[in-house]
C-alpha positions in Angstrom: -27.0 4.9 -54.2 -27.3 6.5 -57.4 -30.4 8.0 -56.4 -33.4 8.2 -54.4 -37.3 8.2 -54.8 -38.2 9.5 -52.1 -42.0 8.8 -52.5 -42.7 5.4 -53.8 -45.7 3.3 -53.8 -44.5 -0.3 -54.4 -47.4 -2.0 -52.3 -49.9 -1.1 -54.7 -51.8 -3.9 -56.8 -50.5 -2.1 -59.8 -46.7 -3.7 -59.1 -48.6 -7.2 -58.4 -47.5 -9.0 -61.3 -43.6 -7.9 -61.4 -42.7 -6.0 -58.2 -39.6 -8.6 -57.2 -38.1 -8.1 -60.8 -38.8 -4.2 -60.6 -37.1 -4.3 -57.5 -34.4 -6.3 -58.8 -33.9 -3.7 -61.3 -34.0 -1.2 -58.8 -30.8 -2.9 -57.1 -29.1 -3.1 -60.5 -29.4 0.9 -61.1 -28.9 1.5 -57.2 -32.2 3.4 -56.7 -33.4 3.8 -53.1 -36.9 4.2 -52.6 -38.5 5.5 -49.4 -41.9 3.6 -49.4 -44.8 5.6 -48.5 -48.0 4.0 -46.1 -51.3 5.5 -47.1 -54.1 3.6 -44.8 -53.8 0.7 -42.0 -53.3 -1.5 -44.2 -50.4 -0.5 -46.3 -48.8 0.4 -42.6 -48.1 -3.1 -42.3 -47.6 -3.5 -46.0 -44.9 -1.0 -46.2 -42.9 -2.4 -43.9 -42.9 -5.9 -44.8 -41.3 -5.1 -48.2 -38.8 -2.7 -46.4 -38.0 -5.5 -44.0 -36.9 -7.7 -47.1 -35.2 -5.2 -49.8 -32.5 -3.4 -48.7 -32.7 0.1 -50.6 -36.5 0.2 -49.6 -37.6 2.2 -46.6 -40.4 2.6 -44.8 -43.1 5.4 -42.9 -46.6 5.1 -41.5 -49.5 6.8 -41.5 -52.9 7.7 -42.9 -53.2 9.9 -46.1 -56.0 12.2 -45.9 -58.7 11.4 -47.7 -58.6 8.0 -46.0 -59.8 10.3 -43.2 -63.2 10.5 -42.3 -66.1 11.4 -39.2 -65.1 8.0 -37.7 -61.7 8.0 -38.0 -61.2 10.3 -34.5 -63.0 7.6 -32.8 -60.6 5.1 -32.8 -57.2 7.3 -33.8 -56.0 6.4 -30.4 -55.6 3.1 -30.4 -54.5 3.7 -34.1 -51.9 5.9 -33.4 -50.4 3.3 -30.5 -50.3 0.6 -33.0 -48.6 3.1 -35.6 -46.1 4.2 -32.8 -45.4 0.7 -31.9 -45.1 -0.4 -35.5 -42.4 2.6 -36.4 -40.6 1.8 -33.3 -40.2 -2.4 -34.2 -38.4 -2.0 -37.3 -35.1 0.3 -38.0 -36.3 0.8 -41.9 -39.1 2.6 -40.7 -37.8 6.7 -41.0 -40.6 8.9 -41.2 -44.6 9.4 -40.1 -46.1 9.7 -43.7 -48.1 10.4 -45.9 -50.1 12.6 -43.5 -51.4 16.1 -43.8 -54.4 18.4 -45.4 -56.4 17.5 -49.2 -59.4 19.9 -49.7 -59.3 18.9 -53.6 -62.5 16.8 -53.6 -65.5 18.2 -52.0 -65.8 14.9 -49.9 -62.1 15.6 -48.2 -63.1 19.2 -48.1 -65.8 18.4 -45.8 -63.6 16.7 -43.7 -61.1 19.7 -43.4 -61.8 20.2 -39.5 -61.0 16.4 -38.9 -58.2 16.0 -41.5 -56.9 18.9 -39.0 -57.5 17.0 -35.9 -55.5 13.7 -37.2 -52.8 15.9 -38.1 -52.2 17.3 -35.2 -52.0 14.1 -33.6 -49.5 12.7 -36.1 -47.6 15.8 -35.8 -47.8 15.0 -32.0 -46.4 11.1 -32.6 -43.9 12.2 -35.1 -42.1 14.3 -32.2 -42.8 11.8 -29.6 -40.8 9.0 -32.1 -38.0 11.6 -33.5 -39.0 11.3 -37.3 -39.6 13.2 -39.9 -42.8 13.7 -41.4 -43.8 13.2 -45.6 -47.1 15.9 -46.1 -49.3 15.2 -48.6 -51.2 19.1 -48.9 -53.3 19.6 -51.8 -55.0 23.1 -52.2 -54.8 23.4 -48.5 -50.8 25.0 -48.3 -52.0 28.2 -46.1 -53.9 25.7 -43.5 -50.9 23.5 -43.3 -48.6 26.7 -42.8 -50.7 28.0 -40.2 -51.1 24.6 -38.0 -47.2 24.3 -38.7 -46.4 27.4 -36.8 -47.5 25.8 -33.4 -44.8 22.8 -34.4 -42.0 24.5 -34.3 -39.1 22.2 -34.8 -40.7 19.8 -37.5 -39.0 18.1 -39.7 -40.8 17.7 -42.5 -40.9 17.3 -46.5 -43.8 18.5 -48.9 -44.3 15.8 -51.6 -45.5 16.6 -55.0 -45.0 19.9 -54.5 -47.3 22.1 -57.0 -47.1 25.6 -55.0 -46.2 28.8 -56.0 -42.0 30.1 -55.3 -43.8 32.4 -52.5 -45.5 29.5 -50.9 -42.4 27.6 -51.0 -40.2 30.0 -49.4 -42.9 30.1 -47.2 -42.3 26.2 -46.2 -38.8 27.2 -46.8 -38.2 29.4 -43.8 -40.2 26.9 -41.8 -37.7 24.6 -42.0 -39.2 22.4 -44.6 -37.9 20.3 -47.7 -39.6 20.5 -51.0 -40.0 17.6 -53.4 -41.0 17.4 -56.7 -42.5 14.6 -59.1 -42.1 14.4 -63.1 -45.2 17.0 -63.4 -42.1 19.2 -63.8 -41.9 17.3 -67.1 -45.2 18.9 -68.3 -45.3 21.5 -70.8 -48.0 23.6 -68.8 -46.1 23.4 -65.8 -44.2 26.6 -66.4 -44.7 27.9 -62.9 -43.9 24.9 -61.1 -40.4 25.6 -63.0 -40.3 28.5 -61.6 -40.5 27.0 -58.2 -37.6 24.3 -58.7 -35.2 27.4 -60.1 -36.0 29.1 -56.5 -35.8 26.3 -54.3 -32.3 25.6 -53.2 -30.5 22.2 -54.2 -30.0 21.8 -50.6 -33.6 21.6 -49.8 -34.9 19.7 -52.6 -36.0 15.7 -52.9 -36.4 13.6 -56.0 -39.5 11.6 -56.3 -42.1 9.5 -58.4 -44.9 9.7 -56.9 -45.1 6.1 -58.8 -47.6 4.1 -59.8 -49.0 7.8 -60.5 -47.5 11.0 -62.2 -45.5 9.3 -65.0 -42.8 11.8 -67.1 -44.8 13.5 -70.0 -42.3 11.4 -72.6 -44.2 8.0 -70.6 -47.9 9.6 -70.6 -50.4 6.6 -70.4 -48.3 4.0 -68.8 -47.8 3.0 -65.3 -44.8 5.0 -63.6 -41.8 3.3 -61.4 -38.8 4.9 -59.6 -36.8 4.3 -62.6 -38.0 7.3 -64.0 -36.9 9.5 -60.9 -33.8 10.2 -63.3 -36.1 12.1 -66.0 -37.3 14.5 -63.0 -33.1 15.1 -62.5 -32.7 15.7 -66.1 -36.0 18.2 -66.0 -34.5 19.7 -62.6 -30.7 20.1 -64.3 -32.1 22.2 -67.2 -33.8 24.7 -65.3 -30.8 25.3 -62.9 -28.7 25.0 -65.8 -26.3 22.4 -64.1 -25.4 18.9 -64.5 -27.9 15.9 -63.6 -25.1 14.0 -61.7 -25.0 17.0 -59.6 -28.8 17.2 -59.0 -28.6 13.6 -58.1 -25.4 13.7 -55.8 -27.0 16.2 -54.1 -30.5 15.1 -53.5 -29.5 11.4 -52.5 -27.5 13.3 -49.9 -30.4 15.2 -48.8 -32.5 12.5 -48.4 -29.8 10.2 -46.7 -29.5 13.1 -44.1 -33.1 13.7 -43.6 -34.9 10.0 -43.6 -31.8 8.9 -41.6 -31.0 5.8 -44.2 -28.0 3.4 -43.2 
């Protein structure tokens, strides 16, 4: 592989009309893409087009703001059928996209139960041996703090937007950090910043896609294709080659989801 997305959403109605060619493509470039479940339904979703592509992985879980009052009331029987999907296919290598999103005063509400679910799923990721993809979005001291009783987790933060002390912070925690093309954006000096603190060694690719297209794409729908514009962006601020910021970040993300 050339390189890796390491946060694709290729089950969305958005890819309807041409997924199997853009997948095709994919193949043709030798782009991996780690396919990321946001609700019970993609869960199954996910999988399914893992299952039948073979440079397409797979996680499970619930994002977020798909969490509400009622979820807690069924999470257990939830979280059994999410064990015992992860643990009927191989392609399935991380519990994700889980974590903590106070940005909408409707998630923010839900902060105390978005904690709750976490927990759990930080719970099942140990249970199963994976890794977990966290979705945190203006909640990064919350996350830190409910971390620190995990001890041990594996983990990545997608779409990381944080500040070089908050990502040290993840850092020394053990965490990888991964970044989307909003690096591309001219107002995105201090997420810049970040990427020229961050070690190579710690860092993931991804897209983010059908969202979070590169600034030179604004207004069109995004696809992991353009994971290489986030290298180029990435290479200029470290001042070294793209091969080498791809090379190194396919590596990463081999080691970490586990891909064979």
């Amino acid at each position: 592989m050339r390189a890796i997305d390491t946060h694709a959403h290729l089950d969305f109605p958005q890819f309807d009309e041409d997924r199997a060619a853009l997948i095709s493509q994919l193949a043709e470039e030798e782009i991996g893409v780690i396919n990321i479940a946001t609700d019970f339904e993609s869960n199954q979703k996910v999988i399914d087009l893992a299952s039948t592509n073979s440079l397409i992985w797979a996680t499970v879980g619930i994002h977020p703001t798909e969490i509400n009052s009622t979820t807690l009331a069924g999470l257990a029987d939830q979280l059994e059928s999410l064990k015992a999907l992860a643990e009927s296919s191989p392609k399935v290598v991380a519990i994700g996209e889980v974590g903590l999103d106070y940005y909408r005063k409707e998630s923010a509400s839900q902060a105390e139960t978005q904690k709750a679910v976490l927990r759990q799923f930080l719970t099942l990721a140990s249970e199963i041996n994976l890794p977990v993809v966290f979705h945190c979005r203006e909640a990064y001291g919350d996350l830190l703090t409910m971390l620190a009783d995990y001890p041990g987790t594996r983990g990545v933060m997608h779409c990381f937007t944080g500040t070089v002390k908050e990502a040290k912070s993840f850092l020394d925690l053990g965490m990888y950090v991964s970044f989307t093309a909003t690096v591309t954006y001219p107002a995105n000096d201090t997420q810049r910043e970040t990427i020229a603190s961050v070690p190579l060694e710690k860092m993931f690719l991804e897209t983010d896609c059908p969202f979070l297209v590169t600034q030179a794409r604004r207004g069109t729908r995004n696809d992991p294709r353009t994971i290489f514009e986030v290298a180029q962006t990435i290479a200029a601020v470290k001042k070294i080659s793209e091969e080498e910021v791809l090379k190194q970040t396919t590596q990463n993300a081999i080691a970490f989801f586990g891909l064979k």
